[in-house]
C-alpha positions as CSV (number, residue, x, y, z in Angstrom):
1,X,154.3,122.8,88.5
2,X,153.2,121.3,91.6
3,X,149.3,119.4,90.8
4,X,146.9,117.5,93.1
5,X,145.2,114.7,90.8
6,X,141.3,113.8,91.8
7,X,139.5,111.3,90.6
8,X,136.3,108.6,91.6
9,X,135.8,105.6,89.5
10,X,133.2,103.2,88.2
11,X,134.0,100.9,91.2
12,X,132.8,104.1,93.3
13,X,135.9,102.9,96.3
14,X,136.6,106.2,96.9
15,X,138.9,109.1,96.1
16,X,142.4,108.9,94.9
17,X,144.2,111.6,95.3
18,X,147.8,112.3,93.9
19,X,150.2,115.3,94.6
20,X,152.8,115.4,91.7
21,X,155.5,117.8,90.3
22,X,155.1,117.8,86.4
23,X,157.9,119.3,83.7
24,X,157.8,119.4,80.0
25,X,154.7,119.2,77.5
26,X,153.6,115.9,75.8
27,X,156.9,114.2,74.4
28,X,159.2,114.9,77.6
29,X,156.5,115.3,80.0
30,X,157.7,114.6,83.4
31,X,156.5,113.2,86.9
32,X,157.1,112.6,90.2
33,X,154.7,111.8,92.7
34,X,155.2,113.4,95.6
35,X,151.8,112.1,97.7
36,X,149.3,109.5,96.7
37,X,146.5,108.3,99.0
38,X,142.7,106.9,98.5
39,X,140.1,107.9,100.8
40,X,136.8,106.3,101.0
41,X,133.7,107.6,100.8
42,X,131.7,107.7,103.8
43,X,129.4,104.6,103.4
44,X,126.1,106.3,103.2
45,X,127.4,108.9,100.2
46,X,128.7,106.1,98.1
47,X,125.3,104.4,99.0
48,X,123.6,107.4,97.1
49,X,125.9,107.1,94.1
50,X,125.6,103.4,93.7
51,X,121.6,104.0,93.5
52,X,122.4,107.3,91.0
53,X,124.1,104.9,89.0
54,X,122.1,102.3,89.1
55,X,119.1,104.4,87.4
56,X,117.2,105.8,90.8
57,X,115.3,108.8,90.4
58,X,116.2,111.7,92.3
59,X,115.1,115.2,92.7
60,X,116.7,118.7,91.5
61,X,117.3,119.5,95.1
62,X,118.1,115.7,96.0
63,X,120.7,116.0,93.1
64,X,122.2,119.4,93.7
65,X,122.9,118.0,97.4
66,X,125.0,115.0,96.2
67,X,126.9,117.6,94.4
68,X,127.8,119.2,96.9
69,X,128.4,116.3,99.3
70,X,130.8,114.9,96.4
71,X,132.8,118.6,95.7
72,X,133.3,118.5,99.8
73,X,134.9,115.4,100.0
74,X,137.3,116.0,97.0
75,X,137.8,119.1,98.3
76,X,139.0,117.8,101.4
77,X,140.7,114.9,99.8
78,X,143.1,118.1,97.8
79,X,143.8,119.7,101.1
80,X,144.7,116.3,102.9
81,X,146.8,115.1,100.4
82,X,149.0,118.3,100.5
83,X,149.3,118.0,104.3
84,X,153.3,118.3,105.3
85,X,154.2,119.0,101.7
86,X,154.2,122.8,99.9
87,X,150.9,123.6,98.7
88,X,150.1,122.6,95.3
89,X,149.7,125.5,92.4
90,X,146.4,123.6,91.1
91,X,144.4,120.8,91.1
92,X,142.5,118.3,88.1
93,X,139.6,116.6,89.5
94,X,137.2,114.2,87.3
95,X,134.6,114.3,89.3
96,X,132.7,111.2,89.9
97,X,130.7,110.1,86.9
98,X,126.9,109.2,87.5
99,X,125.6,109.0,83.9
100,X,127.4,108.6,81.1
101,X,125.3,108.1,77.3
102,X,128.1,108.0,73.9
103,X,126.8,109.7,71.1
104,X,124.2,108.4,68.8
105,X,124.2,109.5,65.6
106,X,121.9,107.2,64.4
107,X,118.7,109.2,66.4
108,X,118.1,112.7,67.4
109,X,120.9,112.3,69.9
110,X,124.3,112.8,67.6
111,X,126.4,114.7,70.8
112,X,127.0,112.2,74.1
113,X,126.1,113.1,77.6
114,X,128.0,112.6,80.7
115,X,127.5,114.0,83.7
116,X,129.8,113.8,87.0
117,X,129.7,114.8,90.1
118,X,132.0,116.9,92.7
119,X,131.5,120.8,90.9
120,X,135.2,122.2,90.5
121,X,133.6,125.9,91.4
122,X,133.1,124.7,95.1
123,X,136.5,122.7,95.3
124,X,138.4,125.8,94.1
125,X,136.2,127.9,96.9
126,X,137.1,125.1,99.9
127,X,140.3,124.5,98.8
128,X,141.3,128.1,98.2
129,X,143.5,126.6,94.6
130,X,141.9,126.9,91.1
131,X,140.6,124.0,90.2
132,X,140.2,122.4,86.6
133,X,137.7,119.6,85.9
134,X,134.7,118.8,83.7
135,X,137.1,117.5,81.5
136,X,134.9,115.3,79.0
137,X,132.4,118.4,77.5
138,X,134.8,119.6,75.4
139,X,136.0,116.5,73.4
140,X,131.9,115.3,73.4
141,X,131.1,118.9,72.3
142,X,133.2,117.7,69.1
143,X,131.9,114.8,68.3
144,X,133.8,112.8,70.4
145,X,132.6,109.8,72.8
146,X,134.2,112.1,76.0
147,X,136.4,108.6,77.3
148,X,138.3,107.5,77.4
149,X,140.8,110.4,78.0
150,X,143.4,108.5,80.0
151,X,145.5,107.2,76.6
152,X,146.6,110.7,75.4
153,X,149.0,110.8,78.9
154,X,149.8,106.5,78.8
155,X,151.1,107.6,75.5
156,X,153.9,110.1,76.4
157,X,154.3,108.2,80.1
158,X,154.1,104.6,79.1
159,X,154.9,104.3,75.5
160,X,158.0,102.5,74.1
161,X,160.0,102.9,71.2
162,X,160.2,99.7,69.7
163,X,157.5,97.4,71.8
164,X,153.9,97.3,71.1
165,X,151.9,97.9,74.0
166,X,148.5,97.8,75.7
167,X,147.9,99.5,78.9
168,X,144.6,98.1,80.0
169,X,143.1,99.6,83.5
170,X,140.3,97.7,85.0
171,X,138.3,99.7,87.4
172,X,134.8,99.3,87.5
173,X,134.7,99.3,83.6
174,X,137.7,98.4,81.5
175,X,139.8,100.5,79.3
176,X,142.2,100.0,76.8
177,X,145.2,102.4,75.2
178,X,146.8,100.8,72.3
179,X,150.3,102.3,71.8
180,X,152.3,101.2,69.2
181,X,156.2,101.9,68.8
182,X,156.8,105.8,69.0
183,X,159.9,107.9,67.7
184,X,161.1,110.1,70.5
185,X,158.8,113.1,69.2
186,X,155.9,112.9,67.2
187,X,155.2,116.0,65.2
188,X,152.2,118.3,65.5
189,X,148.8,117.0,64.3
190,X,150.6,113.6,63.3
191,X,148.2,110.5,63.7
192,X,150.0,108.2,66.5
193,X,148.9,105.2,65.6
194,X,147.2,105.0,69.5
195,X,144.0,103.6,69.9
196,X,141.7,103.4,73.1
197,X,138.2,102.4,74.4
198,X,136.3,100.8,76.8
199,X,137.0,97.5,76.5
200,X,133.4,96.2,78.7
201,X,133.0,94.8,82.5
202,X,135.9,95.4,84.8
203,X,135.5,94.9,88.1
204,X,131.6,96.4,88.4
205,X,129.8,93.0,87.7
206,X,132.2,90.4,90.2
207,X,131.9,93.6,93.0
208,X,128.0,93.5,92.5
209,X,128.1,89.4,92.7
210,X,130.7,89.3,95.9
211,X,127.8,91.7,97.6
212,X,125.1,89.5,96.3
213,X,126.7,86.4,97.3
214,X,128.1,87.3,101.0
215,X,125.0,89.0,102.0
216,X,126.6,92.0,102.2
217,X,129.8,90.7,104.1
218,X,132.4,91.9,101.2
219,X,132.2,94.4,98.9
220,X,135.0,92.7,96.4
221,X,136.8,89.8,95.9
222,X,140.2,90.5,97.3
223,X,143.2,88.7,94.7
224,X,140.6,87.2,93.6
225,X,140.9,84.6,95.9
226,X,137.0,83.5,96.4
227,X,136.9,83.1,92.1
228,X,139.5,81.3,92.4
229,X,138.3,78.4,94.7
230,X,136.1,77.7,91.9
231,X,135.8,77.1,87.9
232,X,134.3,79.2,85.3
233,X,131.4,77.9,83.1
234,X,132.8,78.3,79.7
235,X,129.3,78.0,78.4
236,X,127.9,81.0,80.2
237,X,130.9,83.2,79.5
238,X,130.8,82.3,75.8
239,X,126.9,83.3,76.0
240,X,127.8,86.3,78.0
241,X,130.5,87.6,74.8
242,X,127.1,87.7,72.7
243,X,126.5,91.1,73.9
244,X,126.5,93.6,71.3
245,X,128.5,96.2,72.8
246,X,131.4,93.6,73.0
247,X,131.3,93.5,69.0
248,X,131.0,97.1,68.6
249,X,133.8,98.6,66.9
250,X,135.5,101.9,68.1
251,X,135.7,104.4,69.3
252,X,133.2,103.4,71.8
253,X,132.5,103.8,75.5
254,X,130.3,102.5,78.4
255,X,129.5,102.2,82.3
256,X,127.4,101.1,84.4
257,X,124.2,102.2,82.3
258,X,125.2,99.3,80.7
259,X,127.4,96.9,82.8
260,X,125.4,98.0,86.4
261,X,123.3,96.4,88.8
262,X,120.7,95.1,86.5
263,X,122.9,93.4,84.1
264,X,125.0,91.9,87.1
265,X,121.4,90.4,88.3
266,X,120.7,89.1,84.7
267,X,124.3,86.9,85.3
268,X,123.5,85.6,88.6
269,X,120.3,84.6,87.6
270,X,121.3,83.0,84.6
271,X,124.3,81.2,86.7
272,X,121.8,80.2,89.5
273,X,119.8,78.6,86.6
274,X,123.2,76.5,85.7
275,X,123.3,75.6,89.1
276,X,126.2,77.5,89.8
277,X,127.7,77.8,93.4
278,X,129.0,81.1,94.4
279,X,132.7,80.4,93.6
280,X,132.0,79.2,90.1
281,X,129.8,81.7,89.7
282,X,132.0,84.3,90.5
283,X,135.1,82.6,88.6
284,X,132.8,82.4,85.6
285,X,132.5,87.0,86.0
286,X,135.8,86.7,86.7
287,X,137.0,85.3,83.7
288,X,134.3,87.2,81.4
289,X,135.9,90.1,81.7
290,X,139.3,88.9,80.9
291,X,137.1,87.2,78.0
292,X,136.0,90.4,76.5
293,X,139.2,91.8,76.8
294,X,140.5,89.2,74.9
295,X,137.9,89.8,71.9
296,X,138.6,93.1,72.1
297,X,141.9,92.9,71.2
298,X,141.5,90.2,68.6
299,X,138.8,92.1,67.1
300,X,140.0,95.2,67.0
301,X,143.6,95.9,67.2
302,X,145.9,95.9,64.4
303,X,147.8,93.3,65.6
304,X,148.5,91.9,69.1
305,X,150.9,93.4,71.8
306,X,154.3,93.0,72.9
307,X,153.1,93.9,76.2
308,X,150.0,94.1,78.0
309,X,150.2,96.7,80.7
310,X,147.5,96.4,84.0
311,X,146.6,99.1,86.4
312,X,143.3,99.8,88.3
313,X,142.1,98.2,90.9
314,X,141.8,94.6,88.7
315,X,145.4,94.6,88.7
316,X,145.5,93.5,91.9
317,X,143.1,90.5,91.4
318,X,145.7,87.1,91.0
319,X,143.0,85.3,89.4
320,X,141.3,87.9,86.7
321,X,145.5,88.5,85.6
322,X,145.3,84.2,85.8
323,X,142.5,84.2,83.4
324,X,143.6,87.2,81.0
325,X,147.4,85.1,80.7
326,X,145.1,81.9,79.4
327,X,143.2,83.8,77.2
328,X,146.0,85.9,75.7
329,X,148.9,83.2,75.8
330,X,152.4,84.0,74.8
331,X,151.7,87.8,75.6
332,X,153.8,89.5,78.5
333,X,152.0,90.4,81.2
334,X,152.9,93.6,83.7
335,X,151.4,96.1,86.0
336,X,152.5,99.6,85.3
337,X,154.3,99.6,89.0
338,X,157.0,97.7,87.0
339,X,156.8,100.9,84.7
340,X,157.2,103.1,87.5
341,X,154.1,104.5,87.5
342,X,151.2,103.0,90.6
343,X,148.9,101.2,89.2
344,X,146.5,102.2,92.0
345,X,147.0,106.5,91.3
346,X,147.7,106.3,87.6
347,X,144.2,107.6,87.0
348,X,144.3,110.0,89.1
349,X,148.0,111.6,87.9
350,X,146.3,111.7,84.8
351,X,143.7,114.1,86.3
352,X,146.6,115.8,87.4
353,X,148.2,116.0,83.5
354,X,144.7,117.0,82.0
355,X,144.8,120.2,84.3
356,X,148.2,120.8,83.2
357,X,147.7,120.9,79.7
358,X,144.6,122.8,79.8
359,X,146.5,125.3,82.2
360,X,148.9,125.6,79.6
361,X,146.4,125.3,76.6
362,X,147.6,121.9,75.5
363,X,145.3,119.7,73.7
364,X,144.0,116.9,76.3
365,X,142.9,114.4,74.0
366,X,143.2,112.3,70.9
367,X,140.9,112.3,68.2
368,X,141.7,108.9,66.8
369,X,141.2,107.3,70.6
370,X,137.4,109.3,71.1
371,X,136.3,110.1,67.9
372,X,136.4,114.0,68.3
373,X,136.4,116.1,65.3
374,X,139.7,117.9,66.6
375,X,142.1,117.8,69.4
376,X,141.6,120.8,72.0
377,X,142.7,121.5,75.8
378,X,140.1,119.9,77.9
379,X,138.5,121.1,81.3
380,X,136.6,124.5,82.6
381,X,139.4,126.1,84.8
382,X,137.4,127.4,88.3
383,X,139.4,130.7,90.2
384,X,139.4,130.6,94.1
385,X,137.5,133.5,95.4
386,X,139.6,136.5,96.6
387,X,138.9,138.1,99.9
């Protein structure tokens, strides 16, 4: 089945888009990608998102506008991607997520929220091919945290049968799918053994701080090679691993409720106050996420990798990989290119897998990873209009 993949991130770059072929189910589920391409959003719409995200008010109709502007742009981003190639037979879009709360059972709030943006209805009308996305209601509606969704496809793409490994993508937030050593096929409603959750900070806190600190020049540090001019302040990033949601055990997830604009301001203040310049400032974000990766792993894992796996856009930052390697010595260190799957549309051909599955009524996620009371297909499936 031929599948366009959509999907925004935390960083809020833009859409990737994917065009893929799939075959098989979960244990000899197969890809090619056929297309992949990102394309940015136009600088005043991801302007609007960033202050959505950030916390700024905004009406019904302000809100039902951004919608729309978001669903046309991924809409377009389905039909471009498909240009010179047959049309595709569906397409899996995430949306862009603007709010995202985990459940609380400890207050009249035991079932999570998140909302995103980009309504599958009006990219099935523009782009005349039935559309599947809302993909996180269902696993919150059980119980579960709704994220993240990405390990139940790392673990039939990316796992091995004898090495322990952690795929860990770093967009705006980080992620983490822990896949130990799998037999060729796991029985129905077996436990896997995988584990997943957002690890903390990604890339969302140096982006804010390489704004900040340019005056607006750059919008992120590219390889990392600003941090890198400069050294972290292991004082500040040790004080910086205090934060609660760094100790919190799974499942759990985050975004930039938590790790946004106001907590990047916190930082630079409190570097400022240091005495900081910009480069050691933004070495010292730099390495606090590869930090709290680090804890998350010793904390919570059952034991450490064979393998630690990058994609996301932080795979492509030198430095952050630099600073991961010295906190998590003696621990291989890949992207998932060398996997054969690009680490800069792996999200997205997971958008495109989730509409799969839910095509073909497959469960999409993985109870042990969100915390869902059951594993069920994922995703509201949207019909083109017939005229």
């Amino acid at each position: 089945m031929r599948i366009v993949g959509l999907i925004s991130g935390t960083s809020v770059d833009g859409i990737d888009a994917v065009l893929v072929e799939l075959t098989g189910t979960t244990h000899d589920l197969s890809l090619e990608l056929i297309a992949g391409e990102t394309y940015p959003y136009p600088k005043d719409l991801r302007h609007r998102i960033l202050e959505v995200c950030h916390g700024a008010p905004l009406s019904m109709m302000a809100l039902a506008e951004l919608d729309d502007a978001i669903a046309h742009c991924f809409a377009q981003a389905a039909l471009d991607i498909q240009q010179e190639h047959p049309p595709a037979a569906l397409i899996g879009s995430h949306g862009q997520t603007v709010f995202h709360r985990p459940p609380r059972v400890s207050d009249h709030h035991p079932l999570g929220y998140s909302l995103q943006l980009g309504r599958g209805d009006l990219i099935a009308h523009l782009s005349e091919t039935s559309t599947v996305s809302d993909f996180r209601a269902a696993d919150i509606a059980m119980g579960g945290q709704g994220a993240p969704l990405v390990p139940a496809i790392d673990l039939w793409l990316l796992g091995h049968p004898m090495l322990h490994r952690c795929i860990q993508n770093i967009g705006g937030i980080g992620n983490v799918a822990y896949l130990p050593p799998q037999p060729c096929e796991v029985p129905q409603n077996q436990k896997t053994g995988v584990l997943g959750w957002d690890t903390g900070p990604g890339n969302a806190l140096i982006d804010f701080a390489v704004f900040e600190l340019s005056e607006g020049q750059f919008t992120y540090d590219e390889s990392g090679q600003w941090a890198a001019t400069g050294s972290p302040c292991d004082e500040l990033v040790q004080q910086w691993l205090q934060d609660d949601y760094l100790h919190q055990p799974p499942p759990k997830s985050t975004g930039r409720e938590l790790f946004g604009a106001d907590y990047a301001r916190r930082c630079l203040a409190e570097a400022s106050d240091r005495h900081l310049n910009a480069a050691d400032t933004l070495a010292s974000l730099t390495d606090f996420t590869a930090a709290s990766i680090a804890l998350n792993y010793q904390t919570f894992l059952p034991r450490l990798p064979d393998q630690i796996v990058l994609c996301g856009g932080g795979s492509r930052n030198h430095y952050l990989a630099n600073r991961l390697r010295s906190h998590l010595p003696n621990i291989e260190l890949l992207t998932t290119d060398e996997l054969g799957i690009d680490t800069a549309y792996k999200e997205a051909i997971a958008m495109a897998v989730l509409a799969y599955w839910r095509w073909h009524d497959q469960p999409g996620n993985l109870p042990e990873v969100t915390g869902a009371d059951q594993a069920i297909p994922l995703g509201k499936i949207y019909q083109p209009v017939t005229r």
